[in-house]
C-alpha positions as CSV (number, residue, x, y, z in Angstrom):
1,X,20.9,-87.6,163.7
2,X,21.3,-91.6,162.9
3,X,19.9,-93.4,165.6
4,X,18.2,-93.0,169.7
5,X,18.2,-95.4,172.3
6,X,15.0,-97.1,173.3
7,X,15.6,-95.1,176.5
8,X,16.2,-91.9,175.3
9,X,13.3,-92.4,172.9
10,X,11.1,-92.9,175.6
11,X,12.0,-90.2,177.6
12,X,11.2,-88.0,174.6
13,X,7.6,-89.2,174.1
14,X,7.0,-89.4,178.0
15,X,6.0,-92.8,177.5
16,X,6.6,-96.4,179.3
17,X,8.5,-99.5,177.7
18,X,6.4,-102.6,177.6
19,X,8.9,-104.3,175.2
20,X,12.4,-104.5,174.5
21,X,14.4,-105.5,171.0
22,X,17.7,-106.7,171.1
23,X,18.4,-103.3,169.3
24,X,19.7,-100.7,171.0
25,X,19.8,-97.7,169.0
26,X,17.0,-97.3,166.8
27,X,17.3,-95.5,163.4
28,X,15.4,-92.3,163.6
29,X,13.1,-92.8,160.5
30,X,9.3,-91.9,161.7
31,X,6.1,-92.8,160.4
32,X,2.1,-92.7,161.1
33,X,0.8,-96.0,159.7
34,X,-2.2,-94.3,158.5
35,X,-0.4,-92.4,156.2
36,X,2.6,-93.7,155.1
37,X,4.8,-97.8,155.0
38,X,5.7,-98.7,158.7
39,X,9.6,-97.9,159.0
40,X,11.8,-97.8,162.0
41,X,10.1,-96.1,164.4
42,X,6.2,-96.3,163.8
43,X,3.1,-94.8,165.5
44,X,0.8,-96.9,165.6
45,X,-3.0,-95.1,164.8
46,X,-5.3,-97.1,163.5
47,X,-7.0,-100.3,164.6
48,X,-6.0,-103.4,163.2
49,X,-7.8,-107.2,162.9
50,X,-4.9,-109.3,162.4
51,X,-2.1,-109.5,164.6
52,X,0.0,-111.7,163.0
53,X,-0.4,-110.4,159.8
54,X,0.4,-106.9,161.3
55,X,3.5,-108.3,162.6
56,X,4.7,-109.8,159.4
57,X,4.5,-106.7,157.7
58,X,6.3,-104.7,160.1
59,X,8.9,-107.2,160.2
60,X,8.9,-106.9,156.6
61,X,9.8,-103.2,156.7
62,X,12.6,-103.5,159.1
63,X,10.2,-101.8,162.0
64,X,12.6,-101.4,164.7
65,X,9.5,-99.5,167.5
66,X,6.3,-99.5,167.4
67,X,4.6,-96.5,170.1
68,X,1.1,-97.4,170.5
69,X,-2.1,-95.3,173.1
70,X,-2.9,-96.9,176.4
71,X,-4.3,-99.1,176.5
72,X,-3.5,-101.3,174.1
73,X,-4.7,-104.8,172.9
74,X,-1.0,-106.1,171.4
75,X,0.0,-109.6,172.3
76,X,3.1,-108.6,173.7
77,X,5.3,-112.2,174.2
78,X,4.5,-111.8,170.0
79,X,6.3,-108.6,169.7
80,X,9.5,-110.0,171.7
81,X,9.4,-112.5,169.4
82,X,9.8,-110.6,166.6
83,X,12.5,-108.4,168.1
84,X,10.1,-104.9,167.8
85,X,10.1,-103.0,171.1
86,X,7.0,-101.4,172.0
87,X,6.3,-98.2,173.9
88,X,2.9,-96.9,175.1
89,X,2.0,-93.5,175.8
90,X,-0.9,-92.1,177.2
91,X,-1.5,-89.5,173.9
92,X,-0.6,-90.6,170.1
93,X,-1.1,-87.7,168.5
94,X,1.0,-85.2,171.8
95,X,4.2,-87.8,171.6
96,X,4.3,-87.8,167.7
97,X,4.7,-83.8,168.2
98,X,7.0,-83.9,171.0
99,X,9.4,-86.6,169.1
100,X,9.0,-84.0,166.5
101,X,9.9,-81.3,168.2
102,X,12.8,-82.6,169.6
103,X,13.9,-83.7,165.9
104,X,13.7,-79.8,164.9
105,X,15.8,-79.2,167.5
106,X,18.7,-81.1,165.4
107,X,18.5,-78.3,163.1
108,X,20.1,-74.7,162.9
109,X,18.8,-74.0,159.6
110,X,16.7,-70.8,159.4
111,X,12.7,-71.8,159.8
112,X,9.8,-69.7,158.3
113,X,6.3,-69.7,159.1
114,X,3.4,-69.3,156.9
115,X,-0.1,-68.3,158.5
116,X,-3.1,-66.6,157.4
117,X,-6.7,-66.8,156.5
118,X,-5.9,-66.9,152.5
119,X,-3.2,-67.4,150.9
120,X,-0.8,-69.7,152.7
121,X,0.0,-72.3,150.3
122,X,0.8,-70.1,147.4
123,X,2.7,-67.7,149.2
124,X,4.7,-70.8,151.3
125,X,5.3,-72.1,147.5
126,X,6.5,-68.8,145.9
127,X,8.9,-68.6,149.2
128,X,10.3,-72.0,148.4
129,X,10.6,-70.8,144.6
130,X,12.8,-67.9,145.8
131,X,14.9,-69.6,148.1
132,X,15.7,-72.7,146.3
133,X,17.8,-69.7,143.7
134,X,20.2,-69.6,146.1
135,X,20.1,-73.1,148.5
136,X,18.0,-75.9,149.0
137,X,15.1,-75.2,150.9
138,X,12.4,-77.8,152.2
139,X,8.8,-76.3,152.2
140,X,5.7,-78.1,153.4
141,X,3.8,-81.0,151.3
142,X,0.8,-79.6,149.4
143,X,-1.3,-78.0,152.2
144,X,0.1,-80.4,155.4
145,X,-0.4,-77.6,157.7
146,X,-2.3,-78.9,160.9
147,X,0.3,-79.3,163.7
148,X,0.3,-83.0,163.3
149,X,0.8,-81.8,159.9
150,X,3.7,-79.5,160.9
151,X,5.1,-82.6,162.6
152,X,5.1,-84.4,159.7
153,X,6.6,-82.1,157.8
154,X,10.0,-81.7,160.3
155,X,10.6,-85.2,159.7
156,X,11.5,-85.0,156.4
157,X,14.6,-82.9,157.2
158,X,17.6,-84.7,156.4
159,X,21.0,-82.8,155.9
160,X,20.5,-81.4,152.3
161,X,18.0,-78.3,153.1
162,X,19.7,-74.7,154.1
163,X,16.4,-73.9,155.0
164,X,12.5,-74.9,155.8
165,X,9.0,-73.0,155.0
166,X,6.4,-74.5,156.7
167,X,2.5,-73.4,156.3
168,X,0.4,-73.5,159.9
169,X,-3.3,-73.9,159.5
170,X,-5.7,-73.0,162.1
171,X,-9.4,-74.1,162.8
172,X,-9.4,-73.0,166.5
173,X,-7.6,-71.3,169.1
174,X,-4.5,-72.9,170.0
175,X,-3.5,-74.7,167.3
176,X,-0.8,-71.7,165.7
177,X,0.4,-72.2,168.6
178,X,1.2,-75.5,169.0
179,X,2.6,-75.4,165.7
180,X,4.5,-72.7,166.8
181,X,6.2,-74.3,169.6
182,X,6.8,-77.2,167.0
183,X,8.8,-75.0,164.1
184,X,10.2,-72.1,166.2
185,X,10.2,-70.1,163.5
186,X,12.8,-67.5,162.8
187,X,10.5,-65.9,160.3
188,X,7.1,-65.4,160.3
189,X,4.7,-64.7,157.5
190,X,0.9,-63.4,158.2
191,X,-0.8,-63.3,154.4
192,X,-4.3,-62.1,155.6
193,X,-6.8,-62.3,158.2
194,X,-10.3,-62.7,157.3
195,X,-13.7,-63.9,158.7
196,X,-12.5,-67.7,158.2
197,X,-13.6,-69.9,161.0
198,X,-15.5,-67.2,161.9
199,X,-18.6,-69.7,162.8
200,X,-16.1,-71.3,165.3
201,X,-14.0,-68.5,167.0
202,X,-17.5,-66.0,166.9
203,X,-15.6,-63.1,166.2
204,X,-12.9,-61.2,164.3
205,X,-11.2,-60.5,167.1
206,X,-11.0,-64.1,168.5
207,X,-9.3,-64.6,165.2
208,X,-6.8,-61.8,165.3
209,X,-5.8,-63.5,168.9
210,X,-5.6,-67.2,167.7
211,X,-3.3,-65.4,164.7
212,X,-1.0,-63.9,167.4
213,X,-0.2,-66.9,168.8
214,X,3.1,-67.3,166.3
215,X,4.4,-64.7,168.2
216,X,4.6,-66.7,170.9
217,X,7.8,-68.8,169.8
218,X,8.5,-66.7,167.1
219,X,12.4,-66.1,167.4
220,X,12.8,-62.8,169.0
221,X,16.0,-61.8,167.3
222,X,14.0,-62.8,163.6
223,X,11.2,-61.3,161.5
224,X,7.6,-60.7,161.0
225,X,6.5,-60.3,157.9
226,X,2.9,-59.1,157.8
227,X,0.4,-57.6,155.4
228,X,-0.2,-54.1,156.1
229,X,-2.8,-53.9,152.9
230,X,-5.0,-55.8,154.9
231,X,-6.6,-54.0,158.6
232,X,-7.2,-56.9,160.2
233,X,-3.5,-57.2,160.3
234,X,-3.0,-54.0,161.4
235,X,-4.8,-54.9,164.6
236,X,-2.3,-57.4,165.5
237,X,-0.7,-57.0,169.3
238,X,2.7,-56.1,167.7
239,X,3.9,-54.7,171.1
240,X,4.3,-58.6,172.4
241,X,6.6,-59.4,169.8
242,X,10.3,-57.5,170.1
243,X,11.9,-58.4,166.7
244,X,12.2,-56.7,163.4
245,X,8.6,-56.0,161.4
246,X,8.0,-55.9,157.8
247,X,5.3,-54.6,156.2
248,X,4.6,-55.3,152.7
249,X,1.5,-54.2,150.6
250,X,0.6,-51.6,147.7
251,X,1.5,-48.2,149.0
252,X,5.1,-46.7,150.0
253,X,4.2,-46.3,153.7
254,X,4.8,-50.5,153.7
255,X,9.2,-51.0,154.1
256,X,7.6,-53.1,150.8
257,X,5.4,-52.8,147.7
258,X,4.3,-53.4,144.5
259,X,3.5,-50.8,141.9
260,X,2.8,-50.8,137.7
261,X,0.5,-54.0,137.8
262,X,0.0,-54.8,134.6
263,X,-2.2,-58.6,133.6
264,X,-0.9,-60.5,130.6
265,X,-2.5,-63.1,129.7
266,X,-2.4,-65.0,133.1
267,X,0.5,-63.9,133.7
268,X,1.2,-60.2,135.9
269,X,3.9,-58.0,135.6
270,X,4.4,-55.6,138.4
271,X,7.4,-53.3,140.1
272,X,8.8,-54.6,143.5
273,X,9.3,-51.6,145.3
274,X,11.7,-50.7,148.9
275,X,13.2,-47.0,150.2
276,X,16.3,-48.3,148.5
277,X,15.7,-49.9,145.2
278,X,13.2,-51.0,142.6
279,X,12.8,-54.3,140.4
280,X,10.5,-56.0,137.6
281,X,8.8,-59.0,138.8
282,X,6.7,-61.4,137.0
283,X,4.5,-64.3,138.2
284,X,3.0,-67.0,136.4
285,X,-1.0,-66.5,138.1
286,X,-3.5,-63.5,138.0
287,X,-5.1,-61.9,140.7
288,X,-4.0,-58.6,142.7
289,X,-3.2,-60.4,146.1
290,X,-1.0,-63.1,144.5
291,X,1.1,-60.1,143.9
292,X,0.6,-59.9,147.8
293,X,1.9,-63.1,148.3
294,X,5.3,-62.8,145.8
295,X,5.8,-59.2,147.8
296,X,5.7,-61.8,151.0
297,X,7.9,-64.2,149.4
298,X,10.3,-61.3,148.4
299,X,10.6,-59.6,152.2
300,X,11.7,-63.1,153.0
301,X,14.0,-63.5,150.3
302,X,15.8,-60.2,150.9
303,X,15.7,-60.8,154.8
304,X,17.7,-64.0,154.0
305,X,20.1,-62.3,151.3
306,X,19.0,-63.1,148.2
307,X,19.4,-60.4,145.4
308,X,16.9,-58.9,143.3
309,X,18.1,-60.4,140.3
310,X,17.5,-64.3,142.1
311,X,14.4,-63.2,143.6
312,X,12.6,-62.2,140.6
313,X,14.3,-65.4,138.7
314,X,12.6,-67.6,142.0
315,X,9.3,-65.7,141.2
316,X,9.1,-66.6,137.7
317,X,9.6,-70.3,138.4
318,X,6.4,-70.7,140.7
319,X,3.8,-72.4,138.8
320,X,0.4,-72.7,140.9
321,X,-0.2,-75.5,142.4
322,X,-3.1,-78.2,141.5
323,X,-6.8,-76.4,142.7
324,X,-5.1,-72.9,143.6
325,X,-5.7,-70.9,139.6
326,X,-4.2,-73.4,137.9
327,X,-4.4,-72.8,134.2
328,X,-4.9,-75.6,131.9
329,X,-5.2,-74.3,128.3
330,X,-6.5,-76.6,125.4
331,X,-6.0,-77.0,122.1
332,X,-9.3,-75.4,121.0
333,X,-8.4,-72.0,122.6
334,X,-10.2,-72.5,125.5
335,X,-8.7,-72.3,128.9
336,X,-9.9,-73.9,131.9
337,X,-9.0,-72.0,135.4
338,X,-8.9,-74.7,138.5
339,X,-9.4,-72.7,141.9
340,X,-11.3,-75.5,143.4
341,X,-9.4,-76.7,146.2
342,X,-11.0,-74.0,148.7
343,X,-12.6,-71.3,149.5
344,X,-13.9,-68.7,152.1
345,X,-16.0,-65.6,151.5
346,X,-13.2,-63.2,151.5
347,X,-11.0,-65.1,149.2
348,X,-13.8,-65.7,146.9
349,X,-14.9,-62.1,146.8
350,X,-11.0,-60.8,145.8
351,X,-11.0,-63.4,142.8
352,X,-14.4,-62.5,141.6
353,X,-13.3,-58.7,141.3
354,X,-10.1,-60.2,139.5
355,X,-12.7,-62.3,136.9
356,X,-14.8,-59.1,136.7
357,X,-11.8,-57.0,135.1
358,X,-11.5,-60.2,132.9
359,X,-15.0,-60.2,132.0
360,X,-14.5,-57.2,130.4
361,X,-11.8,-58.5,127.8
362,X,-13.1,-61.7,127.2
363,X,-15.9,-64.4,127.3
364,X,-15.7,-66.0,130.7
365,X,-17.9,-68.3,132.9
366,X,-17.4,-68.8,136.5
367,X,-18.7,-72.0,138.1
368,X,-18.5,-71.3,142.0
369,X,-19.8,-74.1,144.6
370,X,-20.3,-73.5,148.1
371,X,-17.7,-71.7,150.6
372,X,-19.0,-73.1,153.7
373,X,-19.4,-76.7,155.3
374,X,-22.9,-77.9,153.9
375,X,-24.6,-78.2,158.3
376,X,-27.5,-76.3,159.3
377,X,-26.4,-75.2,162.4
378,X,-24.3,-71.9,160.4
379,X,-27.8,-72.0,157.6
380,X,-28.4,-68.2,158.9
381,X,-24.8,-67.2,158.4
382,X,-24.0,-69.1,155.1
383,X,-27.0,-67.8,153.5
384,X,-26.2,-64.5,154.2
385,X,-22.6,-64.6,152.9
386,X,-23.7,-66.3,149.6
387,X,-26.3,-63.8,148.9
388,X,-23.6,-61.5,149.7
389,X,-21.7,-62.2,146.6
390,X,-24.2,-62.9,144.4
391,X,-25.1,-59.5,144.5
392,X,-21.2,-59.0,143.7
393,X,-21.1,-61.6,140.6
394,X,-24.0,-59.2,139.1
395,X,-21.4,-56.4,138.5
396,X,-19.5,-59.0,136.3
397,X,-20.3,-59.4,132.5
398,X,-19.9,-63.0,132.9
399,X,-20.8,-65.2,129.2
400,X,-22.4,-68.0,132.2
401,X,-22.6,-68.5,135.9
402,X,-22.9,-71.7,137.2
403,X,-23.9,-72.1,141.2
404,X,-23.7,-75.7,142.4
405,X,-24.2,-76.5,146.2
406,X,-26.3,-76.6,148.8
407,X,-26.3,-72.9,149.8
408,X,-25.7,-71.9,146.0
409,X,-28.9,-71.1,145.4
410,X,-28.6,-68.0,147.4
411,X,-25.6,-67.0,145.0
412,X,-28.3,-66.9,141.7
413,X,-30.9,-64.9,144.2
414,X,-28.3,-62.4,145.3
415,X,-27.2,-61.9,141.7
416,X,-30.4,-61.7,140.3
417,X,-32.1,-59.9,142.7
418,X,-28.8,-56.9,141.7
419,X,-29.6,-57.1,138.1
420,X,-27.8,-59.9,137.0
421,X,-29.8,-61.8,133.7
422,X,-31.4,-64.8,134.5
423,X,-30.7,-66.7,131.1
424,X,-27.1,-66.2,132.3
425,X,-27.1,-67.9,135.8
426,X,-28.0,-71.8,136.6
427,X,-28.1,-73.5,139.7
428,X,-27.7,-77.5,140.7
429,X,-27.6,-78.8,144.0
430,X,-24.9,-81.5,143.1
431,X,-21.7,-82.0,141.0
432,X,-23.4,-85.0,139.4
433,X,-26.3,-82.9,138.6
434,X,-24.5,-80.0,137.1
435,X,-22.3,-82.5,135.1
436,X,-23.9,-82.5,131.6
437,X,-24.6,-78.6,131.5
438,X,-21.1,-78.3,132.7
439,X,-19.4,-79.6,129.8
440,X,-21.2,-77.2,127.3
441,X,-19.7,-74.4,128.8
442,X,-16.6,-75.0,127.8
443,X,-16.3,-73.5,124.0
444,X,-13.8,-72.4,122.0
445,X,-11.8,-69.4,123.4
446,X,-14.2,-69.1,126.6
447,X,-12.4,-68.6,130.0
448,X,-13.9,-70.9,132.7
449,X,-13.0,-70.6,136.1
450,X,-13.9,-73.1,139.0
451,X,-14.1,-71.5,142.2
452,X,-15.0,-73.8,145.8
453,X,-14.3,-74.9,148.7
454,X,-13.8,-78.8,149.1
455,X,-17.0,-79.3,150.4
456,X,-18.7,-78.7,146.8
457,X,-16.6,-81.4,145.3
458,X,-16.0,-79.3,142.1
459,X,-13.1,-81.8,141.8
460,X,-15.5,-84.4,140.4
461,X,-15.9,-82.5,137.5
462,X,-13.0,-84.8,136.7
463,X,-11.1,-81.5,135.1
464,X,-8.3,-83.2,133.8
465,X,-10.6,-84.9,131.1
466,X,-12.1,-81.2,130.1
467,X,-8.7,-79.7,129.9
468,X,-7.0,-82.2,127.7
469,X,-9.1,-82.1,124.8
């Protein structure tokens, strides 16, 4: 689609016109001037101090619309002037989505969506991996996934890809399905479901019900693909959704799964199993359910046609992404493991059972920060969780742990407390404070994994500078 009328455009966003251009059709190239150059139809989100100066540089940039909340503070006899129409809405943020919306509608390409408590962003990644074998596919920036997100995301179709993943976060009920309604997917992807967001929904269950909201406007003549490894899952209300199920996991009652796991290195080698054939897989990342996530990426690739041969090929050429067990190796023999990015007590406790085979091979140190969001009001709960798997970490033969965080603390009593030796656990309260002690645990041929949500800030480790030595 080139181009919509100043009418039409309206109409879509359920807005009002304040002011004209002498352009009538505007090129449909969107943007959210809080995120990205003004271009030719712009939503206007953040406050600004000059008006002229604002006007100069949307000039500059060819804006052709500007869409703006009511009310609104522009000088609008400046904005003829300049030849920029203006419309005004009532909600930003609900006529960004509904422009977007009608902008998917453009497309017939096949849509997939990614949802789950873990997981989303490697197993939207390896999907994109195996499609791109056999067409272009557009899958969703970094971890983009709110529904404004989503939006964002549908905007950068153009006519190249054959096909679109797209990740769907949520943080309360509601949201998968707005994002939903956005991507009308004809493939749907549930990694996991896990406690999550549990101090905002209050129960499991609330989050099993804000999960089945992708059935919603999931396409009823497409596919769910769903991990049957995990119970949670399982407990899905399958009966509201009439298409085909797949289940994938690690036994032959899944239509999918993976057998002869074998780690090398950081690398895995496994078998990719169905009731009609069998084929070798390898991935570049460790960790038992990132074979979960390729057997995901695989049920999609084979719904879509792919052959076993280009699916395994598209497996091998996913590389982790920056903060999800990315492995930096350097030229001393030690290798640096950066899982920093996030976090949540289920996902942590899978990897630490992963890093506790490790431990047995060789040295490694795990620094872990904080899962949950550093407020009093969840003390009780995070507490508990963090205690929780310290008591875990003590079944590891781990060379160092390092806790840093502000609930941290209860990792080094939980492990403790279990038997875990004291000269081998440290705690700090901050990133800044853990600093000095943290660079001497990198030695030659150690393992060190980072492993936090974005609240600890592991990040500011500044990792780059400790893997390139």
């Amino acid at each position: 689609m080139q181009s919509l009328s100043l009418e039409k455009l309206t109409n879509i966003l359920n807005g009002k016109i304040l002011s004209r251009s002498n352009n009538h059709q505007i090129p449909f190239v969107v943007s959210r001037f809080r995120t990205a150059p003004p271009t030719c139809i712009t939503f206007l989100n953040k406050s600004f101090v000059n008006e002229p100066s604002l006007l100069s540089l949307f000039k500059s940039h060819d804006v052709r619309c500007v869409v703006v909340k009511s009310p609104n503070m522009l000088t609008l006899n400046k904005w003829n002037a300049a030849d920029i129409a203006i419309v005004e809405v009532q909600n930003l943020s609900r006529a960004y989505r509904s422009l977007a919306m009608f902008y998917r509608d453009q497309f017939s390409i096949p849509f997939i969506q990614v949802i789950g408590s873990s997981g989303k962003t490697t197993t939207k990644e390896m999907i994109g991996s195996v499609l791109n074998e056999k067409f272009p596919t557009l899958t969703s920036l970094k971890n983009m996934n709110s529904p404004t997100g989503v939006a964002k995301n549908l905007f950068r179709l153009n006519k190249t890809p054959r096909a679109a993943v797209l990740e769907a976060g949520m943080k309360a009920s509601g949201i998968i399905r707005t994002a939903t309604r956005l991507i009308k997917p004809d493939i749907g992807v549930i990694t996991s479901i896990h406690s999550a967001h549990l101090t905002r929904l209050g129960s499991i269950q609330n989050i099993i019900a804000a999960k089945a909201e992708i059935f919603e406007y999931l396409s009823k003549d497409g596919c769910m693909i769903v991990n049957w490894d995990d119970p949670n899952c399982q407990r899905l209300p399958f009966h509201r959704y009439h298409g085909k199920l797949l289940r994938f996991g690690f036994s032959e009652e899944c239509d999918l799964w993976a057998s002869d796991i074998q780690r090398q290195g950081f690398r895995t080698n496994f078998k990719i199993n169905t009731k009609d054939l069998q084929f070798a897989c390898t991935i570049n990342i460790v960790g038992r359910y990132n074979v979960g996530n390729a057997l995901a990426a695989t049920a999609v690739g084979l719904k879509m046609g792919l052959s076993p041969m280009e699916i395994a090929h598209g497996l091998e050429q996913f590389n982790p992404v920056n903060g999800r067990l990315k492995v930096y190796h350097r030229s001393d023999g030690a290798v640096v493991i950066d899982d920093t990015y996030n976090a949540n007590p289920d996902s942590t406790r899978l990897l630490i059972d992963e890093l506790i085979i490790m431990a047995r091979e060789q040295p490694v140190v795990l620094v872990i920060g904080d899962m949950e969001r550093p407020s009093r009001d969840i003390e009780n709960y995070a507490r508990s969780v963090h205690f929780n798997i310290g008591q875990q970490l003590a079944q590891g033969a781990f060379q160092h742990v390092m806790a840093i965080g502000l609930w941290a603390s209860e990792y080094v009593r939980g492990a403790i407390q279990a038997g875990f030796p004291q000269n081998k656990i440290s705690y700090y309260e901050t990133v800044r404070a853990a600093e000095t002690s943290f660079k001497y645990l990198i030695t030659p041929g150690t393992t060190v994994v980072l492993k936090a949500s974005t609240y600890t800030k592991l990040k500011h480790l500044d990792i780059n500078d400790y893997c390139s030595c």
